[in-house]
N, C-alpha and C positions, 0 to 999 in steps of 0.2 A: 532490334537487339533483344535479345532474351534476358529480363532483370533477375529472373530466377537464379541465389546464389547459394551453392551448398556450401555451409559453412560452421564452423564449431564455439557455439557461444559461452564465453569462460563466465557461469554465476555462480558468482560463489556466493551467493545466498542461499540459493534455493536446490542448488545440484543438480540445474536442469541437465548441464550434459549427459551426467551419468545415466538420469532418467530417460533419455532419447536414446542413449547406445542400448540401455535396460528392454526399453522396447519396441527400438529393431529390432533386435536379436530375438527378442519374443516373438515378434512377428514373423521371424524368418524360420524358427524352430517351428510350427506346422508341416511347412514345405516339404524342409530338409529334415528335419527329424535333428538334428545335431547335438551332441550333448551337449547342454547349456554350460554346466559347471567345465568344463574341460575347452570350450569357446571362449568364456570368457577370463580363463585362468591364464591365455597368453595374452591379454590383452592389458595394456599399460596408459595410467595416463601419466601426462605430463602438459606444464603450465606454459602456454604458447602465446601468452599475451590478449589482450593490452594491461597493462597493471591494473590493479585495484582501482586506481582513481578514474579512468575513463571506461574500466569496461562493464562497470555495474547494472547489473538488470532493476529495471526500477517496477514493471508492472510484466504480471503474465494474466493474462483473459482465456480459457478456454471454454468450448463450445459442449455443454454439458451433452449435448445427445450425439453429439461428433466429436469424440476427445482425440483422436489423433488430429482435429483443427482447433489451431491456438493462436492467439496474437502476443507478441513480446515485445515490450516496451524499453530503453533504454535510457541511459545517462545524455552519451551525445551522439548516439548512431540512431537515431529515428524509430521509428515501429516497422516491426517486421512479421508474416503472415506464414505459416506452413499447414499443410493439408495432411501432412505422413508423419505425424510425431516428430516432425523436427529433421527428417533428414534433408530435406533444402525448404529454403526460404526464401521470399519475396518482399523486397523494399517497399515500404506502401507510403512513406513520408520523406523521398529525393526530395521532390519536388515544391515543396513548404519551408519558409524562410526559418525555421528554427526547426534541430534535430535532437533535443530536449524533452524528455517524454517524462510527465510523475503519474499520470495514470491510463491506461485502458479497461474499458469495461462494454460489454456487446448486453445487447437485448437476448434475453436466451431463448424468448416465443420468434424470437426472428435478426440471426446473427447477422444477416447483411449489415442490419444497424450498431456501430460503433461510433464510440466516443470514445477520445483522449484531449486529457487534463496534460497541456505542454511546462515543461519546466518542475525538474528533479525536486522532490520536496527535502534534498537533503543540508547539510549545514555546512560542507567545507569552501572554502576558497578557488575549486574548482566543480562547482555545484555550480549550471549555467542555469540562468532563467529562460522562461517561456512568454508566450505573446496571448497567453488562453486557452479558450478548450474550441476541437472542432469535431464537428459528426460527420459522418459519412454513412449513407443510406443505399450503397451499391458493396459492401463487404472490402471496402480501403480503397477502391478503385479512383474516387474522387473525394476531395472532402471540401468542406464550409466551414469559415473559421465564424464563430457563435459568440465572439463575444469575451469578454471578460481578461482582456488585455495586458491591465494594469495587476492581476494579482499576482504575475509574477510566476512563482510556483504553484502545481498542487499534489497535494497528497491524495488522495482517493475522490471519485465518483459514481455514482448511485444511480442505477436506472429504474423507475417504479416497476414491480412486475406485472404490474395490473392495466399502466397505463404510461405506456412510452415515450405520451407529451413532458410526463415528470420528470424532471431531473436534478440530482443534486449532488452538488459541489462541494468537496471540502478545498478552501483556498488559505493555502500558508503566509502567500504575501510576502512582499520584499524583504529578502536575505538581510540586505545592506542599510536599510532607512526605514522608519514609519511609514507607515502609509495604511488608507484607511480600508482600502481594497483587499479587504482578508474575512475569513469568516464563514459560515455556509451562505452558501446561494440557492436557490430555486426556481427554476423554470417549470412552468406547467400550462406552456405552448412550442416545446422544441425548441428551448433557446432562442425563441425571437424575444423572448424577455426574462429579464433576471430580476432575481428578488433576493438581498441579503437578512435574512431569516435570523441568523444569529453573528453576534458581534459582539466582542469583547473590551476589545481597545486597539488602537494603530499598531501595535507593539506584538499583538496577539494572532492569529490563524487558526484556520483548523487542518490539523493536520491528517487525521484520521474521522472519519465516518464508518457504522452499522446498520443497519436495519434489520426491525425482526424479520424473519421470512415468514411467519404468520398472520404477521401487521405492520400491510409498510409504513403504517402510520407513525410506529414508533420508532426511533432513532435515537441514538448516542452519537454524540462528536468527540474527537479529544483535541482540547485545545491548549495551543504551545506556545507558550512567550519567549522571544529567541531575537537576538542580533548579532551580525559580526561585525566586526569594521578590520581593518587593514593589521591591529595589533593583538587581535584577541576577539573572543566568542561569550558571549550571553545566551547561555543556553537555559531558560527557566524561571520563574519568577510567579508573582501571587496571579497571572493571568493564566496559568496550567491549570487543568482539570478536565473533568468528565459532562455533561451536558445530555441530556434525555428530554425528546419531546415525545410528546403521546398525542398530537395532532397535524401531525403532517409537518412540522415547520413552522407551527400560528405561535408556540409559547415553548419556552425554554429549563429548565430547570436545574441546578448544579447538584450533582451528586458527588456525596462530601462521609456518610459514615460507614465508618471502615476504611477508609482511605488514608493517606500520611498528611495531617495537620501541616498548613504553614505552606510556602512556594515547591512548585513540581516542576519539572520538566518535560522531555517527551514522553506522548504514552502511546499502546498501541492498543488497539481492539478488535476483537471476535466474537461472534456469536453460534452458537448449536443451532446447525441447520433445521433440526427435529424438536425445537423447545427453547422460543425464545425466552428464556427465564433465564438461563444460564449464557452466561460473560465472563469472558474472562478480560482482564487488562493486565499490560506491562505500566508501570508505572515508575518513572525517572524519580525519584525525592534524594536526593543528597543533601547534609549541611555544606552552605556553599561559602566562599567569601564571597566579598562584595567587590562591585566595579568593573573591571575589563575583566576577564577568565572567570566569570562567572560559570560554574559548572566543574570547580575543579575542588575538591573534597576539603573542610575544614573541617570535621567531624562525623559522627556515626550516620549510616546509610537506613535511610527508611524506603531502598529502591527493594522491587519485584513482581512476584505474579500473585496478582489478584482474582479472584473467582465471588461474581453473585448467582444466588440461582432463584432472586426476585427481581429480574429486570430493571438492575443496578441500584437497587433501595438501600439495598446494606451491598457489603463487601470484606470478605473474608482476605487473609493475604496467604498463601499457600505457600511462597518459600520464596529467598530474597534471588532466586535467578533473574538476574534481567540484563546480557551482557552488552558491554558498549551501549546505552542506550540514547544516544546523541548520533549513531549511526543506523542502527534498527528496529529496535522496539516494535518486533511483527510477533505478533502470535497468531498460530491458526489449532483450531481443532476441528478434529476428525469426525468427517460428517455422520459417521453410522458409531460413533463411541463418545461421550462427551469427558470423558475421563483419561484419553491421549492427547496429546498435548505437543505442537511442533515449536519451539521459539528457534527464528532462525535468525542468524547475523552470520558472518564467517564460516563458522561449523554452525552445520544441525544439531541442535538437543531435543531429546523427546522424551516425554512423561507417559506412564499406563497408569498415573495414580493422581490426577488431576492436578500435578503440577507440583505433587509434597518433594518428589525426588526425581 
């Protein structure tokens, strides 16, 4: 049976459809010569499901020197593989007991090799967990589950670009309970062994990971202190914050001026592909009350976008955008501008002025 399925994925994060209709239609304008503006002027979308809550894209991995090949991760539809910018697709996780994705990430000296980090790193009540992270060294055709079971969820993972055996994990850990299975990890023989590098507390995760791309030695986590239980959400607490090592993973550091004094909640992070000095973070800081609904405002908001451009020593805060930040908290910037600016949740926002407006 041919698993090949062409199909139309609703992100409303990142607007991948629109960008797949964007470049067929590029693609097809060589051909035919077609007037673009006047093609896509009858062309209409509309929202065909699944709703928000199950049809969230959780991770997109593309193949830098083959960009019409990409891998798409998902909430609870598995990972999925296209060769043609997305106009059909291929199921590469049927056959694996959880359909749960919080991250993919490929080797980009050599894509056959993938990893995903199982289990959405998000915070609702229909956020399923995962069973760990697994590789696959044939481009998703098979995979090997690697370990690391108990964390539950993850929010991102890091492949060295130097050296493939390296790997690292940012793990969120149990939505629902304690548990001490959270934190970055570290393989550096292919996930035959793991190493928990940084750790906070049972209560705490990392939710997001960096790396310079000039030195993978250097790395930022953000770490999130978070629980739900059946009547309400703790979303934040004095275990949030920023984290920088400058030796692979041996020693840790918290990065704290410029930053909003007192408990944070989620945060997100980016680096300039061309100059690892500059970062930017989304940073959750609300006054909060206390107890079950933790995260729900009692006072003035210290949330937004933060920029360093000494590989996170100080920290500037450039303007209090940071929307929903309990559901997204992504910022990306633009690898040939360090001065555009994408924070995405629901709608796109984009900055040309580092984030002022």
């Amino acid at each position: 049976m041919n698993t090949s399925k062409t199909f139309l994925v609703h992100a409303h994060r990142v607007g991948l459809v629109a960008a797949v209709l964007v470049t067929s239609f590029n693609n097809s304008a060589t051909a035919q010569a077609p007037d673009l503006q006047t093609t896509m002027s009858a062309l209409t979308f509309r929202e065909i499901g699944p709703a928000l809550m199950g049809g969230r894209i959780s991770s997109l991995a593309v193949v830098d020197s083959k960009p019409q090949f990409f891998y798409l991760g998902t909430a609870t539809g598995g990972l999925w593989k296209t060769e043609n910018h997305g106009t059909s697709w291929t199921p590469l996780f049927d056959d694996q007991p959880t359909s749960t994705i919080g991250d993919v990430t490929i080797d980009q000296n050599n894509p056959n090799l993938v990893w995903v980090g199982t289990g959405e790193p998000q915070n609702r009540q229909s956020s399923p967990w995962g069973n760990g992270v697994y590789k696959s060294t044939d481009g998703g055709a098979t995979w090997s589950n690697m370990g690391l079971e108990k964390t539950k969820h993850i929010g991102r993972m890091l492949i060295h670009p130097r050296n493939p055996e390296t790997v690292y994990v940012a793990a969120v850990g149990d939505l629902w309970a304690p548990n001490p299975e959270r934190g970055v990890y570290r393989t550096q023989d292919g996930g035959a062994s793991w190493e928990l590098v940084l750790y906070v507390d049972e209560n705490t995760g990392a939710i997001d990971l960096i790396m310079d791309p000039n030195d993978p030695s250097t790395l930022f986590a953000a770490m999130y202190q978070r629980r739900r239980t059946g009547f309400g959400f703790n979303g934040g607490g004095p275990g949030s914050g920023i984290y920088r090592t400058m030796d692979g993973g041996e020693s840790w550091t918290e990065m704290t001026e410029g930053l909003p004094e007192g408990d944070k909640g989620r945060i997100g992070l980016d680096v300039y592909q061309k100059n690892g000095n500059v970062i930017y973070a989304l940073v959750e800081a609300d006054a909060r009350s206390a107890g079950q609904g933790f995260g729900r405002r009692s006072g003035p908001s210290e949330s937004g976008l933060f920029r360093s451009t000494d590989r996170g020593t100080t920290w500037e805060k450039m303007s209090d955008t940071n929307p929903r930040p309990m559901y997204y908290s992504q910022v990306r910037i633009d690898p040939s501008n360090p001065d555009r600016i994408y924070v995405l949740g629901t709608s796109l926002m984009v900055s040309d002025d580092a984030g002022r407006t």
